[in-house]
C-alpha positions in Angstrom: -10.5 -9.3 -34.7 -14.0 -9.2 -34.6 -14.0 -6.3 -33.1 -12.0 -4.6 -36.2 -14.8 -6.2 -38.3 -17.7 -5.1 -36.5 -15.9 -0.9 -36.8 -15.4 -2.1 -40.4 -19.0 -3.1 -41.1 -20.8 0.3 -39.5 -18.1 2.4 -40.9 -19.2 0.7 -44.6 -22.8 1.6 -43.1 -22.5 5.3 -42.3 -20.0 6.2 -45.7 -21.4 3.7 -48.3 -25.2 2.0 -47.9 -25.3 0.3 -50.9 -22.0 -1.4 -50.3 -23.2 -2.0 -47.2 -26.3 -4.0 -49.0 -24.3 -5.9 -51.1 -22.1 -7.0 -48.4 -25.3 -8.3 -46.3 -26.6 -10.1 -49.2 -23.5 -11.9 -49.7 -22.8 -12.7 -46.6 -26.3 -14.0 -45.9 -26.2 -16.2 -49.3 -23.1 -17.5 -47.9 -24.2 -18.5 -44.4 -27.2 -20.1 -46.2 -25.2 -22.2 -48.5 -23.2 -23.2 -45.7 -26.0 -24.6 -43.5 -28.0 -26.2 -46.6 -24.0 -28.1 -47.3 -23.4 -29.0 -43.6 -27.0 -30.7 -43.5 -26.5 -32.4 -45.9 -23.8 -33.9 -45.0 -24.7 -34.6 -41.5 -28.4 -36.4 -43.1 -25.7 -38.5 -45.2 -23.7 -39.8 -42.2 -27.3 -40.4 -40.9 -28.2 -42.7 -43.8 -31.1 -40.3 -44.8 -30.8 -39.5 -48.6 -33.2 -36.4 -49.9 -33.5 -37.9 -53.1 -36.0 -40.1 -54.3 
């Protein structure tokens, strides 16, 4: 599988590099997202609230 995605991503490099940019600004927006939402919740379980 991830070997399917990893053809998939240089063949999206070599034919199509703006595709290719949006596809690593997405992706990095999502990753972001996802570690902002999982420490958050792991500061909640804590006790530790970031607002004032």
């Amino acid at each position: 599988m991830v070997d399917t995605l990893n053809e998939y991503i240089v063949a999206i490099y070599s034919l199509h590099k703006a595709k290719y940019g949006l596809i690593v600004v997405a992706l990095t927006s999502v990753v972001g997202i996802s570690v902002g939402i999982f420490t958050e919740v792991i500061l909640r379980s804590l006790g530790i609230s970031g607002e004032r």
